[in-house]
C-alpha positions as CSV (number, residue, x, y, z in Angstrom):
1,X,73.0,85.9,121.0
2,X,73.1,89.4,120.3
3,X,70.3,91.6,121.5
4,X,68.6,94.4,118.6
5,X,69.9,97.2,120.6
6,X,73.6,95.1,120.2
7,X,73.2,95.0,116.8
8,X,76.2,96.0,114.7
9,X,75.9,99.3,112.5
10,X,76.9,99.8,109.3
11,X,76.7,103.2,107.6
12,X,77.7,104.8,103.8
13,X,77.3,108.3,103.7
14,X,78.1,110.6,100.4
15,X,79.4,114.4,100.0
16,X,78.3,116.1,103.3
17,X,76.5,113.0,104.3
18,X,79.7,111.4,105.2
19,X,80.5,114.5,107.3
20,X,77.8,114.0,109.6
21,X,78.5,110.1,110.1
22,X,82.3,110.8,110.7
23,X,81.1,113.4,113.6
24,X,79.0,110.6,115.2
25,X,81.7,108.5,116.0
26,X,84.0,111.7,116.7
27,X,81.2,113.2,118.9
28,X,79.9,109.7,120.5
29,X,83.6,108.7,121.2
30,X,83.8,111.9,123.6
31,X,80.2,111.5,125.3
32,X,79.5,109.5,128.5
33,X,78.7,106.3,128.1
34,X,74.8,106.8,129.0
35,X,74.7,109.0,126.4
36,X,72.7,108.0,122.8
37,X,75.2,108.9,120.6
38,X,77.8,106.8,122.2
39,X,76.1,103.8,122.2
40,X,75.3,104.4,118.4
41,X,78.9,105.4,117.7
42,X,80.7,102.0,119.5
43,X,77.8,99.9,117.2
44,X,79.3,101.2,114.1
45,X,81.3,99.0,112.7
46,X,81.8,99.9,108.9
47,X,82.0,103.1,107.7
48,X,81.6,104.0,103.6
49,X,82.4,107.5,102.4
50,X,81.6,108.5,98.8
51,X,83.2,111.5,97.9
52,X,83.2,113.1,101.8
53,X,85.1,116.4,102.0
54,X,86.9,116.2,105.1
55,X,89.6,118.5,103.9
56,X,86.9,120.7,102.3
57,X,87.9,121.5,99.0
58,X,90.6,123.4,96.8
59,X,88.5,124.9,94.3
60,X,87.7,128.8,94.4
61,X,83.4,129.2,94.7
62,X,83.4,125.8,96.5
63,X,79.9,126.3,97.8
64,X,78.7,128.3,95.0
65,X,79.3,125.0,92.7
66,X,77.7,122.8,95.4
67,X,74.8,125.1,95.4
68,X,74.3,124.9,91.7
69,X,74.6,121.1,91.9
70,X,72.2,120.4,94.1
71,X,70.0,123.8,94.0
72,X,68.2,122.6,97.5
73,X,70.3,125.1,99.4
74,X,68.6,127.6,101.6
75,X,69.6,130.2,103.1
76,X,70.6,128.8,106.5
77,X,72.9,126.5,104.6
78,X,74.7,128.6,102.7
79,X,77.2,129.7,105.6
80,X,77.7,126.0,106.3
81,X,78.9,125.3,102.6
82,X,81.3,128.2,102.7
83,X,83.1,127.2,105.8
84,X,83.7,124.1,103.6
85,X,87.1,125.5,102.5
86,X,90.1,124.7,102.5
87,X,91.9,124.5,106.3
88,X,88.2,126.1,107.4
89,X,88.0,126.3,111.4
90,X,84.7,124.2,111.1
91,X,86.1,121.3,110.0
92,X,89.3,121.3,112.3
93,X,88.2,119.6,115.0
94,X,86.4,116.5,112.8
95,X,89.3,117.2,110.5
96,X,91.9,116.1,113.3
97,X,89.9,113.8,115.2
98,X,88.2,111.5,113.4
99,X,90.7,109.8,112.1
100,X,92.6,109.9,115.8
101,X,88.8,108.1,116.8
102,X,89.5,105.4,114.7
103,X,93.1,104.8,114.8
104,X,92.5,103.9,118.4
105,X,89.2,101.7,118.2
106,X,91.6,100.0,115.4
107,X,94.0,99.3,118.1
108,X,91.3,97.2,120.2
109,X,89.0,94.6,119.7
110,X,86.4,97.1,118.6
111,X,87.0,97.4,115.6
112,X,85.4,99.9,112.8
113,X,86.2,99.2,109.0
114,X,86.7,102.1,107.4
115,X,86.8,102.6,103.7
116,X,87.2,106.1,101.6
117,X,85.7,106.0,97.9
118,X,87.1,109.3,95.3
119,X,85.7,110.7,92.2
120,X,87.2,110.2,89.0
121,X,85.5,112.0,86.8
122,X,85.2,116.1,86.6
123,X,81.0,117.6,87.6
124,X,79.9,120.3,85.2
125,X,84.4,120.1,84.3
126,X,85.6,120.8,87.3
127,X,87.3,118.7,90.3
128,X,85.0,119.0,93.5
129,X,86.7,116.4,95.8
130,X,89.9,115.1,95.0
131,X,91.7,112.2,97.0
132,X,93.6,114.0,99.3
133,X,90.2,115.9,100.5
134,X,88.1,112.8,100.9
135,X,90.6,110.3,102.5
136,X,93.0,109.9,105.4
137,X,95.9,107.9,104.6
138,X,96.3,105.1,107.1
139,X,92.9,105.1,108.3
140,X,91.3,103.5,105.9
141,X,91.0,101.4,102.4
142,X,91.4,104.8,99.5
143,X,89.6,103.4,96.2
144,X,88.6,105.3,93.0
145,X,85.2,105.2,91.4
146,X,84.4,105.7,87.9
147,X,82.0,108.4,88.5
148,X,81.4,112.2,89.6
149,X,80.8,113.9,92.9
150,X,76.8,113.2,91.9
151,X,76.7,109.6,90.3
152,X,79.1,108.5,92.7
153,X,76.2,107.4,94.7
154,X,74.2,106.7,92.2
155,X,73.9,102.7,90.6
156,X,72.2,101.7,87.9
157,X,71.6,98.0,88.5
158,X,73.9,95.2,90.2
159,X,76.1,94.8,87.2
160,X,77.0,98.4,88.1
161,X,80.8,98.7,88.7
162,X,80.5,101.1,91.4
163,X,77.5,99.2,92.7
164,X,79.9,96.1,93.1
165,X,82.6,97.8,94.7
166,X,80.7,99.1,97.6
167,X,78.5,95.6,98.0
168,X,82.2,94.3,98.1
169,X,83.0,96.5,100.4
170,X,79.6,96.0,102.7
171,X,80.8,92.4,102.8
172,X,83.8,93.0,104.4
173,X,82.7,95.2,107.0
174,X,79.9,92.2,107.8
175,X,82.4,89.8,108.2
176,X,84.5,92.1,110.3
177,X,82.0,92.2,113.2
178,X,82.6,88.8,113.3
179,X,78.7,87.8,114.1
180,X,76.7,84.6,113.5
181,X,73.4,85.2,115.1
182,X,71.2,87.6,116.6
183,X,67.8,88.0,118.0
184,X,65.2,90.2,118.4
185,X,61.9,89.4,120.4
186,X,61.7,85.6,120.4
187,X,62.4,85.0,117.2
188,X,66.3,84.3,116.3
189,X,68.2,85.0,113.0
190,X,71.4,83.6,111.4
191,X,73.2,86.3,109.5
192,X,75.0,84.8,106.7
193,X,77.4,87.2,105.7
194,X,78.1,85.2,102.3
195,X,75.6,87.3,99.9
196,X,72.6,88.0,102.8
197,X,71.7,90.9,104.7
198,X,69.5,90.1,107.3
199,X,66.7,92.4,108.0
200,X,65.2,91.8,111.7
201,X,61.7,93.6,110.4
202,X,61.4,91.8,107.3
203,X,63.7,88.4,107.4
204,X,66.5,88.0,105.0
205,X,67.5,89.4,101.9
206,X,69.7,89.1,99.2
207,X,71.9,91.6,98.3
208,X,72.5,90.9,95.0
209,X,68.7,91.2,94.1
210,X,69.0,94.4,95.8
211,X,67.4,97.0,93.3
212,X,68.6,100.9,94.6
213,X,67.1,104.1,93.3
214,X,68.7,107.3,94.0
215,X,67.2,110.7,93.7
């Protein structure tokens, strides 16, 4: 049996999503183990990134593109996009340590799957996060999706290619934690990782009748 607070996580974050997600596990791996955030971070167990910009990104007006894109910036934000450059001091320490984080949980029985999707199409024809910025070689499974740094999250319906490569990918991470059952008051739950999420506030669901709306 495996109690709710024992649950295993799993978490997809896109653009400057991911960076927050990647700092959780970098930041929980540091704290003591009383500590919140590193009870969350040894949970985690899959890890999705859709175009994340660990390396920041090569383009000159970086965060004046990313502020066009989105146009929800304010002004307390706009400093944070900028240190989004290139080799930028802010990301150093996630930049370098992250992927140390995970090399060594790899190298236990806690394992944490890890898995890197890239843009492959231009926004508004220009490149914002190539491959090299939004991987690490070695760390994780590097895969291209048909889409730009906004749709890249962004699925129309389950026949969706990019849909189906990240349900793939969910899948894998489920079967990676390598659990049958869990509980959660007195009621237990069998989590079938063939197809079935299970949801301990709601009972099971089917991920292929999942229907996802995005902004």
């Amino acid at each position: 049996m495996v109690s709710q607070a024992d649950r295993p996580i799993m978490v997809i974050g896109h653009s400057l999503g991911g960076l927050v997600l990647a700092q959780v596990v970098y930041g929980g791996n540091g704290a003591s183990k009383g500590d919140c955030i590193h009870s969350r971070a040894q949970h985690i167990k899959g890890m999705i990134f859709l175009g994340t910009p660990f390396f920041g990104s090569k383009i000159a007006g970086w965060g004046e593109i990313m502020r066009r894109i989105y146009n929800l910036v304010q002004k307390t934000d706009q400093k944070t996009l900028k240190s989004l450059t290139l080799d930028s001091e802010e990301l150093k320490d996630l930049r370098l340590g992250f992927p140390e984080v995970v090399r060594k949980r790899n190298q236990t029985s806690d394992k944490v799957v890890v898995v890197f999707f890239f843009e492959k199409k231009m926004t508004y024809r220009v490149w914002i996060i190539k491959e090299e910025d939004a991987s690490y070689p070695g760390v994780g499974e590097i895969l291209p999706m048909q889409a730009n740094h906004l749709d890249i999250c962004k699925f129309d319906d389950k026949e969706d290619d990019g849909y189906k490569q990240v349900r793939a990918k969910i899948k894998q991470a489920m079967e990676a934690t390598n659990i049958t059952e869990t509980s959660t008051g007195t009621k237990t739950y069998t989590v079938n990782n063939d197809d079935t999420i299970t949801n301990l506030s709601q009972g099971d669901m089917r991920i292929e009748q999942q229907i996802n709306n995005y902004g």
